[in-house]
Each structure stands twice: as structure tokens, then as C-alpha cells.
N, C-alpha and C positions, 0 to 999 in steps of 0.2 A: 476206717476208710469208707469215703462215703460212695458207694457204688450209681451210678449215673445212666441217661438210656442211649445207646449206640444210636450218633446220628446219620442217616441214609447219604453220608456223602457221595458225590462222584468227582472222579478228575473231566474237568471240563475239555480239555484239551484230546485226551482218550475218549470221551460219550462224542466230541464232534469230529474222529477219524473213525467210529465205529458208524457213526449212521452215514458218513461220505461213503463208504465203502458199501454198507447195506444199499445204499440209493443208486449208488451204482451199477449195481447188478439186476436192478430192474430192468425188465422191457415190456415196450410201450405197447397194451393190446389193440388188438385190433378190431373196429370198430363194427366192422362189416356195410360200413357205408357206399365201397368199392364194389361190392359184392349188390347190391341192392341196385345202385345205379346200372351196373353192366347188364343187371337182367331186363328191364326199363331201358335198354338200346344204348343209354347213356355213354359216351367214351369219357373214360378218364386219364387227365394226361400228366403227366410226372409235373412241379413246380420248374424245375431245370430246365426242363423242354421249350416252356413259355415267357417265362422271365428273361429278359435280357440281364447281363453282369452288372453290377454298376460301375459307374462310369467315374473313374477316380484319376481325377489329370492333375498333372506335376507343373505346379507353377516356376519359372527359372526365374527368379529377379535379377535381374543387371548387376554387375560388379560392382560395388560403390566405388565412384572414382578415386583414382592414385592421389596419393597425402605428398600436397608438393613440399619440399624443404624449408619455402619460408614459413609454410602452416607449422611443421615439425620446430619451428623454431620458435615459434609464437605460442605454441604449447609448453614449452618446454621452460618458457620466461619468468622467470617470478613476477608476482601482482599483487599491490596491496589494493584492498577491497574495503569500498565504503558502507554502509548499510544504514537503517533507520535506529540499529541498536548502538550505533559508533558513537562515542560523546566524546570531542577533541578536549583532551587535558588545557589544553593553552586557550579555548573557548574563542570568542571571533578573533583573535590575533592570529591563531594555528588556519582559522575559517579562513582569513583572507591570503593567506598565503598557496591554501592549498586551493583556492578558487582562483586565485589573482587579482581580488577586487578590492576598490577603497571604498571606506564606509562613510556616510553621512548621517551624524545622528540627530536628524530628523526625517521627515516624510516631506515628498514635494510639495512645493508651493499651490499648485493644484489641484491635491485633494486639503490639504489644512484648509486652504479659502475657502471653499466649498462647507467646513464643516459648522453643522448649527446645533444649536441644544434640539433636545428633542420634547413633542409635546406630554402631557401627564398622561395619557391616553396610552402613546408609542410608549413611555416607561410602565405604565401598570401591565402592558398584554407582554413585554419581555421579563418581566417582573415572573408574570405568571408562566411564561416559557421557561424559563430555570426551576421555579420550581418542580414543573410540571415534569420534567426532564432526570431531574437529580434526586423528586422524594417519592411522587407520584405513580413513577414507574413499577407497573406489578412483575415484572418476570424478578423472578428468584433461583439465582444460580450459588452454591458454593465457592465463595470468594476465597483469594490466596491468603495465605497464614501471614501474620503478622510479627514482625521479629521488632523487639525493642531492644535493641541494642546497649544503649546508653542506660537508660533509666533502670529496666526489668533485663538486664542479660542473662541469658539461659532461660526464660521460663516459658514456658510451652501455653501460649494464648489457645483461648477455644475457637475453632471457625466458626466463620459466620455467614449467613446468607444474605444474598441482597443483588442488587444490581450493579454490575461490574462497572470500572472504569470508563474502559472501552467503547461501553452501550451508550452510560450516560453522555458522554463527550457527542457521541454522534445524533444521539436522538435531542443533544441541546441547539447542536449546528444545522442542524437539518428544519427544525423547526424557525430558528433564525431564518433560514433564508428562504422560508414559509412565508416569514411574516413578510422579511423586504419585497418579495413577491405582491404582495396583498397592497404593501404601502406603495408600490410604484407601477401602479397599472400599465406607465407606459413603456414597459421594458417587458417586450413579450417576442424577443427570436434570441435568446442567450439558452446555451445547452449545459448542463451538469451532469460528468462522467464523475461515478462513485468507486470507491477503492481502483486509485490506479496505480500502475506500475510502470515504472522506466528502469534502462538499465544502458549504459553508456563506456566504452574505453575512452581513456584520454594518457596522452605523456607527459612527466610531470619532470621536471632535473633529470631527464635518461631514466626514469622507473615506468614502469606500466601501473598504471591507478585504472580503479572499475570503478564505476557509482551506481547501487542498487537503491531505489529506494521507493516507498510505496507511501500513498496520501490519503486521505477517506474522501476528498472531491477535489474535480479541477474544472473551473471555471470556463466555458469558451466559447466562441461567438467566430462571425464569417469575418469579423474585422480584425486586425492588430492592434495595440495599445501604440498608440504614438510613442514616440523616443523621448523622454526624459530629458535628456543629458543632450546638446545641438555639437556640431560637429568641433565648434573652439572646446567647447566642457572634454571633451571625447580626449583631444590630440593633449589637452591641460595635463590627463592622467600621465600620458607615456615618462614625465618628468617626478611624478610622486614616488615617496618613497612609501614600501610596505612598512609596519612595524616590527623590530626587529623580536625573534621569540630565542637568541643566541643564549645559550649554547644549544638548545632542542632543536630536533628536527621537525620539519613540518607534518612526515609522516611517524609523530609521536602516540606510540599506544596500540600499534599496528602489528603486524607481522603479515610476510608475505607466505602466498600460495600459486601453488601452480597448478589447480584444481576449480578449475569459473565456468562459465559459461561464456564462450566467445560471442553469443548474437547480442546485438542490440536493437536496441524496441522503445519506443517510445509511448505515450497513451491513447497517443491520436492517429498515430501512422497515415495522419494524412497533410497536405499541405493545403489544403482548403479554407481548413478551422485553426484559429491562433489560440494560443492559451492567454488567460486571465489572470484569472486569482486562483493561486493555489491552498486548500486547506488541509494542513497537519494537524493530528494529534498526536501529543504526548502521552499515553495510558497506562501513565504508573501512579498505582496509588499517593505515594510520596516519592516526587521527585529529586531526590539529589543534588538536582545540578542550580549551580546560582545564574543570574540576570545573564552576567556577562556570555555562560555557558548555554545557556536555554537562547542566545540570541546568535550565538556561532551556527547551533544545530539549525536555525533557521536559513541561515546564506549557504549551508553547504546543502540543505535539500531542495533549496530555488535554484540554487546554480545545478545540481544532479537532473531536474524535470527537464529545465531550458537547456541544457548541452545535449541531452538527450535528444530533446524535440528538432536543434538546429542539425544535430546530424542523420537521425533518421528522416523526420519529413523534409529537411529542407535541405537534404544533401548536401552539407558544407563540412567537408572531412576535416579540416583543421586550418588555422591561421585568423584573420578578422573577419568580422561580419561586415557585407557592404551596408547592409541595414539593421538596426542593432533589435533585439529581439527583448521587449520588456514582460516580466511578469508579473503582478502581484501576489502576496503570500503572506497572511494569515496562521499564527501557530499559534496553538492553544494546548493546555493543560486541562482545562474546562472549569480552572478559576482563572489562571493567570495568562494574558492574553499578549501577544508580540506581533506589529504590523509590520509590512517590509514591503519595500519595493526593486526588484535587479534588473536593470538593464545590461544583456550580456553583448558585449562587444567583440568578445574574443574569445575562442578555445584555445589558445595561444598562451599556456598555462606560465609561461617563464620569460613572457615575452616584453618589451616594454607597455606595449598599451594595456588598460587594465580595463576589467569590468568598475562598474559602479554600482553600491546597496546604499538604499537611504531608509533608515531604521528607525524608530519611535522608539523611545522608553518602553520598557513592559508593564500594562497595566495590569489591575484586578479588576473582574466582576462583580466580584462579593467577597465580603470575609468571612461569612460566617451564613449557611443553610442547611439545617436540621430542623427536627422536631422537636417543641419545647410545647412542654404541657399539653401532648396530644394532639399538638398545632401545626403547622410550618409554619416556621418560622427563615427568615431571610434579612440579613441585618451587612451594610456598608457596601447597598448598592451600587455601581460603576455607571451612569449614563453616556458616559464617554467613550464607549467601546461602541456599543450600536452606533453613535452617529460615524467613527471610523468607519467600521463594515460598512455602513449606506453608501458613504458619499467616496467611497475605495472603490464600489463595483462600477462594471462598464453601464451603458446609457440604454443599452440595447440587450434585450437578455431573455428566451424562455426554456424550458426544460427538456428540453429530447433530444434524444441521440441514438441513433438509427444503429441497429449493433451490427451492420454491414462494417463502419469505419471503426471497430476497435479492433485491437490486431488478438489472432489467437494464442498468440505467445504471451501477449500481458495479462489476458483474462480478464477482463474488468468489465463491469455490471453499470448500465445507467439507468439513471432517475429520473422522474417528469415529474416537476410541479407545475401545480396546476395555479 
């Protein structure tokens, strides 16, 4: 047996009730400073004597007011809730029903005329904005894990670093509207509010429905976008029919709560400024969802900013609009691009009159941008898309936005280009 050296332990617990206790029993000497002053004429006067108490007052807040019974009932209600992460199974068929809009698949006669090719010029510096956007970018963050399903099920891919979805999509669109700045000198009073937020109730067949939903810009200027659709187009809908999605419900994929947020808010909280063009991103690495689906998600988050906007700034609790309220709206993926236009005529979700969307095909940008041979490389470029965005934006347009008119409930940050 191999004998060893006794180590100096102590129990920590007993070494710190034995010095509490030795420290305790000290007292404090005295310095004889009292003594030296008093001979020197000096007086000395107790701290107690001089000091006034301090002054420690008891704030009473007011009661919060009595919870009237129709509030207790309104809580109490179930609500299905929409968000940016909701993707309707039934895709624009489920979209219009739960909007109440007929769709048109094209875009008005007014921006297609307007549209021209672009020069070699405007395609080489968009050319160079994507890449610049998608390979060029130096921030390096730890990207999400990649699951292969089909091909590699179960195997555990390495992560990787790089620039996220998210970034790229925004630093591609932001430069975009860089450039249509630059290209259109004479569009200099249009304002761009960045990540915004709306959130709106509406009643849908006797359900309470919420629409949450957030954008990375919304376009908007001191004017409104004229009406689309003239007042014969308008009364035409009250006689269309929806398509039918039987046996499903339109609130398919859903489940109710009784857990929301009662306020609604809009991005603009004010009625001064009109919205424009609204732009979505999608930022998932591999999207899921197919054309029909990626074009539904786009009418139900233009119809969520627009009912939003008509009933917070523009006070219109429910029923038709006397003046129809247009948006423009932009969704991207940051290859796959979807244009739209809604004029909303009604919050009148089940009503006969109906909104109206006029939709474009979903294009692509590109097929293909990586690095090949040390290079970038950029291969089935799209010029069709920029000349949409150009000749989609308003006439009138420059970057600021005073953060007095954004509301503190939405939170949202603006942009100035210059």
C-alpha cells in the first residue's frame, strides 16, 4: 500500500462561518481625530444631526380601468392567425377566398406599355449587382444544416459558412433600387421604410382572422396610385364567382388561439403618405412551395399591409372603400421573382363585391451563380425583371423618412438613398 501526503483541506462552508464570526467581533478603533479637532476649538457633530433622511416617496398609479364584458368576450374568442411563415395548402385559390379577390393573370395595361428592353449598360451594372450581392459579400456567419431527404436520408452534412439567405436577398434589393435611383434622376420625393410591420383583425364566415405580417421595404410617396379597376370593372366583380377549393375549408392548415395581440398598427400610422410598392422576401434556402403557392403567399401579404393601412390610417372599420386603395408588390426568393398588383375595394371579407389582383407569371433572374474556376460565374440571365421593377415604381420617389411617422408598436427603421 502506497502511502501518500495528507492534503491541507478545509471545508469551505466552516473556514467562511468561522471568519463571519471572527469579523464580527471586531470593533472599529478609534482614530482620535475627534479628540485632536476638539482641542483646536473644532466642534464635531454627529452625521444624524446633519443629514436630513432621505426622501423616499410612494408612487400610487391609477387603477387600470374595468375590463368591459364585450373586451372579456373578445378575448375569450378564438382567432386564426396569419403570419409570414403561413403557406395556404390550396395556394391562390385558398389566397382568394380568404382575401376575397379575383385574380387577373397578367399585370395592367399600364405598366406592360410602359415596358422596354433595357440597355447593355443597365444589364451589365445589374449583372454586376447580383453578383456583387450573392458571391462577393464578406460577412461569414454559420449557416443552417442541410437535410437531404430524398437522395442522402439520414446523413449528417458538415456546416458551412457563408452568407445567409436573408442578407443576400436584401443587400440584392437594396442595391437594385440603388441603381433605379441613379437611372431615374427625376424621381427624387419617394420615401423607403425598411423592415416593416402591420398587424390587422378582420371577420371572415363568423371567425375572427389576425393578419401579422412583416416586409424588408414598403415603398411610399405624398400621392396614392390611381385605381386600376374604374367604377363599371369594380360593381363587374360583385357577380364573379370565387373558385371553388370544396370539400376544404379556406381556413385550411390553421388552428385557432385565443392568445394575440388585440392592437393593430400599420407601417405608416399616418394618413398623409400612401403606400406603393411593397417588397417581400422569401428566405429559405430551398423553397418548398411551387408557382401556384409562392403567388398565393404574395396576394395574402398585399391584401395583410393594405387592410392594415385602410383601417389604421385611414379609419375605415369595415364594409367598401369609397376610394379603392392600390398597392404594388414585389416577392422574391432572390432567384425567383413574382409581380403583383391589389387594388382593395373592400374589407368585406364575404361580401359580394370583391377586391381585385393582377399577377404576372413568376419569373427567374438567373439559373445559375457561383464560383467556377476561381471565377464568378453567372449563367441564364433574366433582363425582364429589371425592366418590370422600373417601369412598376411610382414617377415620383426619394429616400427619407422622418422616424416621427413610424409607429412605436411596429418598430421599423428607414432608409435614405441617396
Amino acid at each position: 500500500m502506497r502511502t501518500t501526503a495528507v492534503c491541507l483541506a478545509q471545508h469551505i462552508g466552516r473556514g467562511f462561518r468561522f471568519q463571519w464570526h471572527l469579523k464580527n467581533q471586531r470593533r472599529i478603533p478609534s482614530s482620535g481625530a475627534a479628540e485632536v479637532l476638539a482641542a483646536k476649538g473644532i466642534k464635531v457633530y454627529d452625521p444624524k444631526d446633519i443629514l436630513t433622511p432621505a426622501f423616499n416617496r410612494v408612487v400610487e398609479f391609477p387603477p387600470p380601468p374595468p375590463v368591459t364584458e364585450e373586451e372579456l368576450e373578445l378575448n375569450k374568442r378564438p382567432c386564426y392567425v396569419f403570419h409570414e411563415y403561413f403557406s395556404p395548402p390550396g395556394g391562390m385559390t385558398q389566397a382568394q377566398h380568404l382575401t376575397n379577390s379575383v385574380v387577373h393573370p397578367a399585370l395592367p395595361q399600364r405598366i406592360v406599355g410602359r415596358i422596354r428592353d433595357n440597355s447593355e449598360e443597365e444589364d451589365s451594372k445589374i449583372q454586376e449587382v447580383i453578383l456583387q450581392s450573392r458571391l462577393m459579400d464578406s460577412h461569414q456567419e454559420l449557416l443552417p444544416r442541410i437535410d437531404d431527404v430524398v437522395n442522402r436520408p439520414g446523413w449528417n452534412f458538415p456546416r458551412e459558412w457563408g452568407s445567409p439567405v436573408g442578407r443576400k436577398n436584401k443587400q440584392m434589393t437594396y442595391k437594385l433600387l440603388l441603381l433605379l435611383d441613379q437611372l431615374s434622376p427625376g424621381s427624387a420625393n419617394k420615401h423607403l421604410m425598411a423592415n416593416t410591420k402591420s398587424q390587422v383583425s378582420l371577420e371572415h364566415s363568423g371567425q375572427l382572422i389576425q393578419m401579422k405580417y412583416k416586409a424588408y421595404a414598403l415603398l411610399i410617396a405624398s400621392k396614392p396610385l390611381s385605381p386600376v379597376a374604374e367604377e363599371e370593372e369594380i360593381h363587374a366583380t360583385e357577380g364573379e364567382i370565387l373558385p371553388t377549393i370544396y370539400p376544404f375549408s379556406p381556413f385550411l392548415h390553421l388552428q385557432t388561439t385565443c392568445e394575440i395581440q388585440r392592437e393593430q398598427y400599420d407601417c405608416l400610422a399616418t394618413s398623409t403618405l400612401y403606400p406603393h410598392t411593397l417588397f417581400i422576401h422569401l428566405n429559405m434556402p430551398r423553397p418548398p412551395h411551387d408557382d401556384d403557392n409562392f403567388c398565393g403567399l404574395t396576394l395574402m401579404q398585399a391584401f395583410g399591409h393594405a387592410a392594415a393601412y385602410a383601417k389604421s390610417s385611414l379609419k375605415i372599420a369595415s364594409g367598401d372603400l369609397e376610394t379603392p386603395l392600390t398597392l404594388q408588390v414585389v416577392h422574391t426568393t432572390g432567384r425567383k421573382f413574382h409581380f403583383g398588383v391589389l387594388q382593395l375595394n373592400t374589407l368585406d371579407l364575404t361580401g359580394p363585391r370583391k377586391n381585385i389582383f393582377w399577377s404576372s407569371p413568376t419569373e427567374t433572374l438567373f439559373d445559375v451563380c457561383n464560383f467556377k474556376g476561381a471565377a464568378a460565374n453567372l449563367e441564364g440571365y433574366n433582363p425582364k425583371i429589371f425592366s418590370l421593377l422600373r417601369h412598376s415604381m411610382p414617377n415620383k420617389a426619394s429616400l427619407v423618412l422622418s422616424p416621427a411617422l413610424v409607429p412605436r408598436a411596429a418598430r421599423q427603421e428607414s432608409i435614405t438613398l441617396h
